[in-house]
C-alpha positions in Angstrom: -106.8 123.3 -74.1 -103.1 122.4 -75.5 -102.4 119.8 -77.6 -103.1 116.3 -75.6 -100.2 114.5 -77.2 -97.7 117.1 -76.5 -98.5 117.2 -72.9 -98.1 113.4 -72.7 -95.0 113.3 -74.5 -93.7 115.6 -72.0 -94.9 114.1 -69.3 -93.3 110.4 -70.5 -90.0 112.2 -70.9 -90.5 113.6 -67.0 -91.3 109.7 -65.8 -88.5 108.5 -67.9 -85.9 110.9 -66.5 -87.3 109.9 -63.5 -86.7 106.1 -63.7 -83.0 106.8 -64.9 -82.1 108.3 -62.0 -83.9 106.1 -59.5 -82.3 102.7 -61.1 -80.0 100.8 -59.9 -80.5 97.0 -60.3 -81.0 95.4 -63.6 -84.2 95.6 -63.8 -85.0 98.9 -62.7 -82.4 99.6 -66.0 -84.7 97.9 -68.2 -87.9 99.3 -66.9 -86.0 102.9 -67.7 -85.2 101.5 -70.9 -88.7 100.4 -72.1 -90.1 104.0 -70.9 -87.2 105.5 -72.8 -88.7 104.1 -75.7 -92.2 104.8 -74.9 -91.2 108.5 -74.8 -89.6 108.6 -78.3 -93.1 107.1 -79.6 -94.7 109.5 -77.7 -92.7 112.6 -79.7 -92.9 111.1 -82.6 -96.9 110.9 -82.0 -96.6 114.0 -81.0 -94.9 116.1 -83.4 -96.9 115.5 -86.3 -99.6 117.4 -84.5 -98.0 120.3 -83.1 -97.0 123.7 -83.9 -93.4 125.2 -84.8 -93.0 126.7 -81.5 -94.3 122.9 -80.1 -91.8 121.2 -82.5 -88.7 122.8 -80.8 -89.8 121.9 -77.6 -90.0 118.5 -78.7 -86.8 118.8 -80.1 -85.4 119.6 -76.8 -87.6 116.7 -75.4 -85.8 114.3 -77.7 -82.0 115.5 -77.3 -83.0 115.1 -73.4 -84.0 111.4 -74.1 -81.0 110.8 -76.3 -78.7 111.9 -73.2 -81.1 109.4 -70.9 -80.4 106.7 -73.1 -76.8 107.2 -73.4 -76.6 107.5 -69.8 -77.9 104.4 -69.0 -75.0 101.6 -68.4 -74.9 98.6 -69.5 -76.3 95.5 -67.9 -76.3 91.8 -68.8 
């Protein structure tokens, strides 16, 4: 069995990506937000119990949500 909180930190990035791309109305934009930020808790959670080879994963997990989040426009 792999390590639980790896898998679902993946899978949170996959949903956020996901969301991103599907938005297009304010809300939906917040929505994508909120699971952005639900996936960085979920690699934070995630890397403290994970290997070396798991932790650059992650790290490529985390530079994909940084490039989510900066690809999100703004809305008001």
């Amino acid at each position: 069995m792999g390590n639980r909180l790896f898998q679902q930190a993946r899978s949170r990035v996959e949903q956020a990506e996901l969301m991103v791309k599907q938005a297009s109305t304010p809300e939906e934009l917040a929505e994508a937000s909120t699971e952005i930020g639900k996936a960085r808790n979920d690699l934070s959670s995630a890397f403290a119990q994970s290997t070396t080879a798991e932790k650059r994963q992650l790290a490529d997990l985390q530079n994909q949500v940084d490039a989510l989040e900066n690809s999100l426009p703004e809305y008001r």
